[in-house]
C-alpha positions in Angstrom: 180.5 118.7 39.2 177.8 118.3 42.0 178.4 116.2 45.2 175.9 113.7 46.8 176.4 111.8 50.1 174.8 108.4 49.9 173.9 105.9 52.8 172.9 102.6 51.8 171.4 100.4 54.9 170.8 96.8 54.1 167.5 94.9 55.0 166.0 95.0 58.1 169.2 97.0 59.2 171.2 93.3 59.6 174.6 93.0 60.1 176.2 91.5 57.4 179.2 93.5 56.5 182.8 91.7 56.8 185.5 93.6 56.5 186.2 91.1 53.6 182.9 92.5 52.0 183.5 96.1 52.2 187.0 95.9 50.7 185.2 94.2 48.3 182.0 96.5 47.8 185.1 99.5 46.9 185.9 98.4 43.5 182.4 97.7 42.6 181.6 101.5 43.1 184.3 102.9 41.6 183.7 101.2 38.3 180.0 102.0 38.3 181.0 105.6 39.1 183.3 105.6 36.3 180.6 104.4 34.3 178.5 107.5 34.8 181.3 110.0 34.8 181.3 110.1 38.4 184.1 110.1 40.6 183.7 108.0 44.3 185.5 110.6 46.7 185.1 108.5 49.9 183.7 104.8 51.0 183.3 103.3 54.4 181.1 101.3 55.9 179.8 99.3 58.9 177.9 95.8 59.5 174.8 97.3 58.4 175.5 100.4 56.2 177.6 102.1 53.9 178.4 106.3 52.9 179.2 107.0 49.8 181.1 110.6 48.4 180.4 111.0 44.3 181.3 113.7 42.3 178.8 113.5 39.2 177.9 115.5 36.7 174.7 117.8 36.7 174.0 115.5 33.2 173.3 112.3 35.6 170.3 111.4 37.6 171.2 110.6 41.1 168.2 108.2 41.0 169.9 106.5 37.9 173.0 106.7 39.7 171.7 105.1 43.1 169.8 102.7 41.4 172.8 101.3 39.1 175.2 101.9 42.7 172.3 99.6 44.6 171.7 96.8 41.7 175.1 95.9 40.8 176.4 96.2 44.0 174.5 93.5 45.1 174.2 91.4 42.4 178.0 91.2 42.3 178.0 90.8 46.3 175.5 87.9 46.1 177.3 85.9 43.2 180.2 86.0 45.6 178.2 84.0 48.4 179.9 85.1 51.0 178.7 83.2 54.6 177.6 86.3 56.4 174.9 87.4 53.7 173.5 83.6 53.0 172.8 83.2 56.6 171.2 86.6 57.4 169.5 87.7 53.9 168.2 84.8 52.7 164.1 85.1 52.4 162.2 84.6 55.6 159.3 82.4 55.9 157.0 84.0 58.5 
């Protein structure tokens, strides 16, 4: 097995990370790790990032990996519609 350390920062480095969302994002990780053949060793997170622990095997890309982690994380966050992320990710106008 080979270990990565992922850090996933969310746009513009905003704050949108309940507590409520977090507990949430855990699951969502796990299964997409198990999907791989990955294990998730550790989560935590703050309102504007999140480290990740995986065991995977040398067979994976980590890019595939990350890029499956990233996409399904958030389309599973956003179908949720949780207050804090409507108000603060929603596109900007400039």
């Amino acid at each position: 097995m080979m270990h990565v350390h992922l850090v996933f920062v969310t746009k513009y480095r905003r704050g949108v990370f309940t507590k409520e969302i977090l507990d949430g994002l855990r699951p969502i990780f796990a299964s997409v790790c198990i999907d791989f053949e990955a294990e998730l060793i550790e989560f935590d997170g703050e309102d504007d990032h999140v480290h990740l622990l995986v065991n995977y095997p040398p067979k994976v890309a980590v890019s595939k990996l990350v890029n499956s982690l990233k996409g399904i994380s958030s389309l599973m966050i956003r179908k949720k519609k949780y207050p804090s992320i409507q108000k603060k990710l929603r596109p900007c106008l400039f």
